[in-house]
C-alpha positions in Angstrom: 0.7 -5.3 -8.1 -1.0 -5.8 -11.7 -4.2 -3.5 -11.0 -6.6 -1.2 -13.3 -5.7 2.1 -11.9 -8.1 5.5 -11.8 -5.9 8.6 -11.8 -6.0 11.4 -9.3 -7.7 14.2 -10.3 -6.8 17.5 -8.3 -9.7 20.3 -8.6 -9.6 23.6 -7.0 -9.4 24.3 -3.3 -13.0 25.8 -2.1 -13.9 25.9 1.4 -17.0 24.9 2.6 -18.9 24.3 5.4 -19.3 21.1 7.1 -22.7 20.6 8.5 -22.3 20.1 12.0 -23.8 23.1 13.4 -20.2 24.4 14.6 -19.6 27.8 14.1 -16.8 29.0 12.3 -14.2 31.5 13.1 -11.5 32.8 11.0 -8.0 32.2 12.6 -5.6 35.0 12.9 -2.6 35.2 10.3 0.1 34.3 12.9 -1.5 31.2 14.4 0.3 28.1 14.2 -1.3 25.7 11.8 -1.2 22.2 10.2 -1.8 22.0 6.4 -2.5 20.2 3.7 0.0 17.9 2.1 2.9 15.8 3.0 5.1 17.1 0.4 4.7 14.5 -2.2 6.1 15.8 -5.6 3.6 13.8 -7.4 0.0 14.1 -5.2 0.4 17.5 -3.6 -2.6 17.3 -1.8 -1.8 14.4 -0.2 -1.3 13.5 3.5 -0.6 16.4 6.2 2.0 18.4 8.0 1.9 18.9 11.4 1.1 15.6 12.9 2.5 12.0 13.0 -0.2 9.3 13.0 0.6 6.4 15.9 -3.6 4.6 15.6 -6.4 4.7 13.8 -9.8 3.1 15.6 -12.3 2.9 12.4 -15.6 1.7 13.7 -18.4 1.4 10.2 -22.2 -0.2 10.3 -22.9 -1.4 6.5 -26.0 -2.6 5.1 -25.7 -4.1 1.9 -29.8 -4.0 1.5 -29.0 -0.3 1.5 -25.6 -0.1 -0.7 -23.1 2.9 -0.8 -24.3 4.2 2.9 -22.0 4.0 5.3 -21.9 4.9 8.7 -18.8 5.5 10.1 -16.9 6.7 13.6 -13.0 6.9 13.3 -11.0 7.9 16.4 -7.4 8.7 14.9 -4.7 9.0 17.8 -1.1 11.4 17.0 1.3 13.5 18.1 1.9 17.1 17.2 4.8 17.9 15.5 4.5 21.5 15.9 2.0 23.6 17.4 -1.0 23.5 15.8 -4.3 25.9 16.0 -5.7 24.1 13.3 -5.2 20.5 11.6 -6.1 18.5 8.6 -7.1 15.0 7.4 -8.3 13.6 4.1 -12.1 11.9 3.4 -13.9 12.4 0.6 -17.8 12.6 0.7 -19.7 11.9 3.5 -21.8 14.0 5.9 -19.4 14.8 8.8 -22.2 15.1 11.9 -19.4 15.6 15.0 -15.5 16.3 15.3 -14.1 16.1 19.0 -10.5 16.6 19.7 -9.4 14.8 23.3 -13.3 14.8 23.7 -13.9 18.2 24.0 -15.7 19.6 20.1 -14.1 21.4 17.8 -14.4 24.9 17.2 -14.5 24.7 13.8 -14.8 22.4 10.6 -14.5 23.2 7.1 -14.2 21.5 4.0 -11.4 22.2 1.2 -11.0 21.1 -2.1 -11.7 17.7 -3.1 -10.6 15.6 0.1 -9.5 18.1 3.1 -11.3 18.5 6.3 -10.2 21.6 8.4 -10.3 20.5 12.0 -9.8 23.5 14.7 -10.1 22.5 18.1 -11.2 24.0 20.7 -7.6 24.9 22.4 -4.5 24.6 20.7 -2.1 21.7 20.4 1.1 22.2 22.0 4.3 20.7 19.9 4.7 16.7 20.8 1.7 16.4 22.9 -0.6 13.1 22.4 -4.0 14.0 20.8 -7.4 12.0 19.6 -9.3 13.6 17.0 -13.0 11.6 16.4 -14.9 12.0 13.3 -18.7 10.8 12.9 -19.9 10.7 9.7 -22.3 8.8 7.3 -23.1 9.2 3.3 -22.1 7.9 0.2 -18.6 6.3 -0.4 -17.5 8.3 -3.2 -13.6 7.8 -3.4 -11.8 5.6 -6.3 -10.8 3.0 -3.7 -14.5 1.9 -2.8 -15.7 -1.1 -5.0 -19.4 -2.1 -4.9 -19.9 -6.1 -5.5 -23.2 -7.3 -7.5 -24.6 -8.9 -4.6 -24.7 -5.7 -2.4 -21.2 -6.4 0.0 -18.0 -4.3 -0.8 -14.3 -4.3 -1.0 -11.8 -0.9 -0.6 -8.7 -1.1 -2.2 -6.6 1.1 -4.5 -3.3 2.7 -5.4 -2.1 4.8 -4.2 -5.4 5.9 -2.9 -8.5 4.6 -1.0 -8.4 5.0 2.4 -10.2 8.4 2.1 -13.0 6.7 0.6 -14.1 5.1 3.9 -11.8 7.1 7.1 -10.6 10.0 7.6 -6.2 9.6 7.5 -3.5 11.4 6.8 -3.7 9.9 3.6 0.4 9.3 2.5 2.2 5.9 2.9 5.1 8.5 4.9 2.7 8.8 7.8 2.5 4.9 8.7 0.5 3.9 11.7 -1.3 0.8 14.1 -5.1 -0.2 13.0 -8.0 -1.5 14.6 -11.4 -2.3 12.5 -14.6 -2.8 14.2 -17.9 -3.5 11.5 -21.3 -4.7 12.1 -22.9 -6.0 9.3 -26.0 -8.0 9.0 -26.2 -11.2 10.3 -25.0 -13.7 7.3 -22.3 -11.4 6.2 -18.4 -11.2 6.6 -16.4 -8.7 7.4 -12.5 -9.2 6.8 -9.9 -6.7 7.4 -6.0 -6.7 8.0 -4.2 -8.5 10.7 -5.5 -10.6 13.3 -9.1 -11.3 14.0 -10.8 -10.3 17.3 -14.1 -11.2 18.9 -17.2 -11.7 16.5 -20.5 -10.6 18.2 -23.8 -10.8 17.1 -27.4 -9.5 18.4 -30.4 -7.9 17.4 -30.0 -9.1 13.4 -26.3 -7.8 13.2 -23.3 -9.2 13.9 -20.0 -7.3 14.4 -16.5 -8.5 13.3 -13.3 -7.0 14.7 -9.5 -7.1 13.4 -6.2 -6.1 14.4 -3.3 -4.9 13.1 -0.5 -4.1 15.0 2.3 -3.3 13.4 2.5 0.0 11.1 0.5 0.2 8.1 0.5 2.8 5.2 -3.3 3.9 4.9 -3.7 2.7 0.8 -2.6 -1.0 2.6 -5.8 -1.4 4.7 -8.6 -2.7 3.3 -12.6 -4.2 4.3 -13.9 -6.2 2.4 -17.8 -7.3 3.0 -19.5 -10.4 1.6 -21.1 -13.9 2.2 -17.2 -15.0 2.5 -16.2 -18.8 2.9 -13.5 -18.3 5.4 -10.5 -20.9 5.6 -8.2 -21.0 8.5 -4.7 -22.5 8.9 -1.1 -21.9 9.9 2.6 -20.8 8.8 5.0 -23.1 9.3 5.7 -21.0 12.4 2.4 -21.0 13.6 1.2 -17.7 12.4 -2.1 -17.9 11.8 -3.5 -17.7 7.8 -7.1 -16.5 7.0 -8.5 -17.1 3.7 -11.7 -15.6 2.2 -13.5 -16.4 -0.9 -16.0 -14.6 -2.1 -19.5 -16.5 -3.6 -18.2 -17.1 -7.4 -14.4 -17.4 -6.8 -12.2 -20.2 -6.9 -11.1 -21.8 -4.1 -8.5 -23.9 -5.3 -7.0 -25.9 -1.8 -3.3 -26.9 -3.4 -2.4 -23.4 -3.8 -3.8 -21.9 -0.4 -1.7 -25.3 1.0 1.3 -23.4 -1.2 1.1 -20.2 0.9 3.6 -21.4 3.7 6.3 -22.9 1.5 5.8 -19.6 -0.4 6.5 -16.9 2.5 9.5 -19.6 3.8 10.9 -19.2 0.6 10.5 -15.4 0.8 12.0 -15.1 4.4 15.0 -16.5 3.2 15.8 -14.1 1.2 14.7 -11.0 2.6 14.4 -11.6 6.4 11.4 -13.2 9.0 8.1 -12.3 7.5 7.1 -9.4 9.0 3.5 -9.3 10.4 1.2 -11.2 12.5 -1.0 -12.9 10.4 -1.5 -13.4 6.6 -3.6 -15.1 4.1 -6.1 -13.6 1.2 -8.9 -12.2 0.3 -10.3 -13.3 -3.0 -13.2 -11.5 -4.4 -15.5 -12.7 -7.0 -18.7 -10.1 -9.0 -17.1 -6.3 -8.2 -18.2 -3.3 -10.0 -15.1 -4.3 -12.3 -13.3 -0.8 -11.4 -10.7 -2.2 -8.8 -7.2 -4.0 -9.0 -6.4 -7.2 -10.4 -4.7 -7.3 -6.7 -3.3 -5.3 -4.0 -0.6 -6.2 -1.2 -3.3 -5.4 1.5 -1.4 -5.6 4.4 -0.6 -9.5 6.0 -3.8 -10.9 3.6 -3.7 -9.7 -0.2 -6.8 -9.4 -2.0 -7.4 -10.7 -5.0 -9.8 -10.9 -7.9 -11.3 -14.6 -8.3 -8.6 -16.3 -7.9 -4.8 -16.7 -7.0 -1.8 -18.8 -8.1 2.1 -19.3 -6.9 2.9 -16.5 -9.2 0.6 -14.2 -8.1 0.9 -15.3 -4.6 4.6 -14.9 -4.3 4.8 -11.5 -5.9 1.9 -9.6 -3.3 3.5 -11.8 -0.4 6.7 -10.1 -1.9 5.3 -6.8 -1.1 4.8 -7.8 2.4 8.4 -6.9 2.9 8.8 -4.5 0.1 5.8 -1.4 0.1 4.5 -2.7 3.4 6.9 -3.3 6.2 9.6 -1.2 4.4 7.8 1.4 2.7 7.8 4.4 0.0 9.2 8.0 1.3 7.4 9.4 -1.4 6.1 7.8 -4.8 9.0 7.9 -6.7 10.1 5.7 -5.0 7.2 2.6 -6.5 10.7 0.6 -7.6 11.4 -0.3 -4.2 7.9 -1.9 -4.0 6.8 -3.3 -7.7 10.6 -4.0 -8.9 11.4 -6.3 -6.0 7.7 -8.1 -5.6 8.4 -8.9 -9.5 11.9 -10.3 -8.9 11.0 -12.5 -6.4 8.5 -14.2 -8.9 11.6 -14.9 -10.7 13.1 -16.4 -7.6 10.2 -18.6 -7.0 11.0 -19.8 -11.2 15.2 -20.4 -9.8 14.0 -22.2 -6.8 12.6 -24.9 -9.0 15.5 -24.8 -11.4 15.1 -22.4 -14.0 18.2 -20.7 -15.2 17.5 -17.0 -14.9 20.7 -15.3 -17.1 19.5 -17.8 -20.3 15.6 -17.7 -19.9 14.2 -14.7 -18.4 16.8 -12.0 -18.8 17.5 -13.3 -22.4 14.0 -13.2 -23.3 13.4 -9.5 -21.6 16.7 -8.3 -23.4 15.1 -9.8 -26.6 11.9 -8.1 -25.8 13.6 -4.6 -25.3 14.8 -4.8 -28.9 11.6 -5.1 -30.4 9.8 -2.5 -28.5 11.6 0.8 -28.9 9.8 2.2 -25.5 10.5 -0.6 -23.4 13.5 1.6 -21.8 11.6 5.0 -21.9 10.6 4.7 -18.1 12.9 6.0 -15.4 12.5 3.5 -12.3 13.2 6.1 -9.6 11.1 9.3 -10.1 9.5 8.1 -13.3 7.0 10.7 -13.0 3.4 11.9 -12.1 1.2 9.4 -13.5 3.9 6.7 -14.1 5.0 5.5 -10.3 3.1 2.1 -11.4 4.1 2.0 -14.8 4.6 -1.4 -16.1 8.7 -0.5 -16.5 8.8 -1.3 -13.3 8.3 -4.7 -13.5 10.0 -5.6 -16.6 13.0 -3.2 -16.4 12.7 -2.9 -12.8 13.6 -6.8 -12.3 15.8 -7.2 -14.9 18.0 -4.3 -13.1 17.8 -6.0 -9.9 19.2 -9.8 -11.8 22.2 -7.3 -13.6 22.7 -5.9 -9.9 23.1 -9.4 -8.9 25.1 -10.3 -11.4 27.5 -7.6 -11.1 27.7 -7.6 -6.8 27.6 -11.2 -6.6 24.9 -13.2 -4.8 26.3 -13.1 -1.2 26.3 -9.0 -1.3 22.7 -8.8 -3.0 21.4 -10.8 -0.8 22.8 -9.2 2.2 21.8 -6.1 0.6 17.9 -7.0 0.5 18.2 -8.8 4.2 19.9 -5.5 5.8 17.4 -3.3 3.9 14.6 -5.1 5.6 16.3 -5.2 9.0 17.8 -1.4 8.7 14.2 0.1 7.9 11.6 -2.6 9.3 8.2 -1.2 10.2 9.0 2.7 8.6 10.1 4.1 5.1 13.3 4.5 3.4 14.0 6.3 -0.3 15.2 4.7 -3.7 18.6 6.5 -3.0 19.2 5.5 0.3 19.0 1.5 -1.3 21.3 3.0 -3.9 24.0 3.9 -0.6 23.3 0.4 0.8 23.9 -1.4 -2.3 27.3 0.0 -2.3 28.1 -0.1 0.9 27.4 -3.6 1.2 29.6 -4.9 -2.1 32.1 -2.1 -1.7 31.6 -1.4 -5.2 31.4 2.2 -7.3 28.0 1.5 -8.7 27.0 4.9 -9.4 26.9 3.9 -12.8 25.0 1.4 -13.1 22.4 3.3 -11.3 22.5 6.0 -13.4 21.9 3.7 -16.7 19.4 1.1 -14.9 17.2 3.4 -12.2 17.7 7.2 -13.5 18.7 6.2 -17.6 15.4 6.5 -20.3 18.2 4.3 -22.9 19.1 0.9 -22.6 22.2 0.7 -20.3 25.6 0.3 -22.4 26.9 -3.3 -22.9 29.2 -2.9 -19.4 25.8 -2.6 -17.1 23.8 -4.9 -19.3 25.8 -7.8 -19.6 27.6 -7.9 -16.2 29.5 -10.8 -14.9 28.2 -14.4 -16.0 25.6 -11.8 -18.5 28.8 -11.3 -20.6 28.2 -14.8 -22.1 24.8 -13.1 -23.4 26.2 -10.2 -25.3 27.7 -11.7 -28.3 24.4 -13.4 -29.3 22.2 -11.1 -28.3 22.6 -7.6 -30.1 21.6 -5.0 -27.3 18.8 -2.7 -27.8 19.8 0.9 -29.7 
């Protein structure tokens, strides 16, 4: 995912008030209570504890005559993990007017830090019981994931945030979960979301557009985009259905939408069926210039203007890598942008390029005239770095040595039984590290240890594997 990035800033945790006209009442110290934080070792602050997300229900009325006010009404439906007298989620901005849990209010809502809102409900939540928790709310979208376009509609996407800028979430790609998107907009626009499409509506000026998607999602993976769309429909080769939608200014180039289908047939035969529902793009033309080049929003990637086979295969890519098998945690970005950027190179083999003399002689080539190109660990690489652009260029030329050195038959077993072993949840660089071996019965701790934990280039064994050997005595290797 090739994207302009904001970083997280963290400020200090200071609780306010949220104006709802709740009262609020200090809990006693041996109450049982959810926090903030899913225990990222990068973002802190992000996601929860105490509660595993099943739905979110994210209803929003946008006006683009009026832009950056949104009203919004999110119903999010979990389970407790532990008892809990108090919970959290993660917005930023907005005026929270209501908080219900189950329908009853909540006792008490504060705000903490930079994105936490402190729910306590009115009676406590026993371990593994099923609970709703609806938010109202309306303001300003002020999160890095909110992208105003120049003719007043909008798009939210970012990495690894931007949910919070439009729904409350547990806000951590750990805490996967269903989605349903209901926006009205004013008669004339488009709304387009993930999944399928439901039922469009319209009366009284307004019309209201509604999508579904059913399978897990991590919450940086849904999007909305708003704008006078063109919207193309069309089908898989399996008959799932495609959805295109160009914004007013980009290009809407027919041969490579028509590609699409040969594209995700090409990927399923090497990872596995495609994975969701639905899928096309979202192509947006005249944002505020702040937001990615393109994001793997789930079953329909959005891009900016335009898109291409290249670019096509490698957010389709993440389809099965980020989105149906997904991070643990972000150190673990390789097993999302190192695969998506192999399979472009995939896409090059398919129509006859030989990858051993082209590409991974021009990358090792490339290494030796850049003395940081290996500086980048690809697993735990580091706050700040879990997009770094090593994981595209040393991140797929580690996934061609693996391959040479397993052999195609167990690599691409390997990538098939990933996909099957942890379809729809999360899984960790190291348990890929186990699989890998398992699968080629090989000892390949290390070649994991120079490729995906090293900051050198790996010695000549690990770079030049297998048919690579021809490479080594023409190519001097990096120092």
């Amino acid at each position: 995912m090739p994207a302009r990035r904001k970083q997280h800033r963290r400020i200090t945790a200071v609780a306010t008030a949220v104006a709802v006209g709740i009262v609020l009442t200090t809990l006693p110290a041996s109450a049982a209570s959810g926090g903030s934080g899913a225990g990222d070792p990068y973002y802190p602050d992000d996601g929860n504890f105490g509660y595993d997300v099943t739905h979110y229900d994210v209803r929003v009325n946008y006006d683009p005559a009026r832009p950056r006010h949104l009203e919004g009404d999110t119903t999010m439906q979990a389970v407790a993990t532990q008892g809990l007298d108090r919970l959290h989620l993660d917005l930023e901005g907005f005026q929270v007017t209501s908080v219900t849990v189950d329908g009853t209010p909540a006792r008490a809502v504060t705000r903490e830090g930079k994105h936490e809102l402190v729910i306590t409900p009115a009676r406590p939540l026993a371990k593994n019981v099923r609970f709703s928790v609806r938010v109202r709310y309306s303001g300003e979208p002020v999160g890095e994931g909110w992208h105003t376009l120049t003719d007043g509609g909008a798009n939210v996407t970012g990495e690894p945030h931007s949910a919070t800028a439009w729904y409350p979430a547990n806000d951590h790609p750990s805490d996967k979960a269903t989605f349903r998107l209901t926006a009205t907009v004013p008669t004339g626009w488009t709304v387009v979301g993930n999944g399928r499409p439901g039922a469009t509506t319209t009366g009284r000026g307004t019309t209201t557009f509604r999508w579904y998607e059913d399978r897990p999602m991590a919450t940086f993976l849904s999007t909305m985009a708003i704008d006078r769309f063109t919207v193309r429909t069309s089908e898989l080769s399996d008959g799932t259905p495609v959805v295109h939608a160009y914004s007013p200014g980009a290009d809407i180039d027919p041969e490579a939408e028509a590609l699409l289908p040969e594209v995700i047939d090409f990927l399923a035969s090497k990872f596995g069926p495609y994975p969701f529902s639905s899928a096309g793009g979202i192509v947006i033309a005249g944002d505020d210039g702040s937001g990615p080049l393109a994001l793997e929003t789930q079953s329909r990637p959005t891009y900016h203007r335009k898109f291409f086979d290249v670019s096509m295969v490698h957010e389709n890519a993440h389809q099965w890598f980020g989105n149906s098998v997904s991070l643990s945690d972000w150190r673990d970005g390789c097993l999302a942008e190192c695969f998506a950027q192999y399979a472009v190179q995939l896409w090059y083999e398919k129509f006859g390029d030989d990858l051993d003399n082209g590409f991974y002689r021009a990358m090792v080539e490339e290494s030796t005239a850049d003395p940081d190109f290996w500086t980048t660990r690809l697993y735990d690489p580091g706050q700040g770095r879990e997009l770094d652009s090593a994981l595209y260029s040393k991140g797929s030329m580690m996934l061609h040595a693996l391959r040479r050195t397993v052999g195609d038959p167990a690599f691409f077993a390997t990538l098939r039984r990933w996909q099957r072993d942890h379809r729809y949840g999360n899984a960790s660089w190291p348990q890929f590290e186990t699989l890998a071996e398992e699968i080629s019965g090989n000892d390949l701790n290390g070649f994991f240890a120079a490729w995906a934990h090293g900051t050198t280039a790996p010695p000549k064994e690990y770079l030049f594997p297998g048919p690579l050997a021809a490479l080594a005595p023409t190519v001097d290797p990096p120092h």
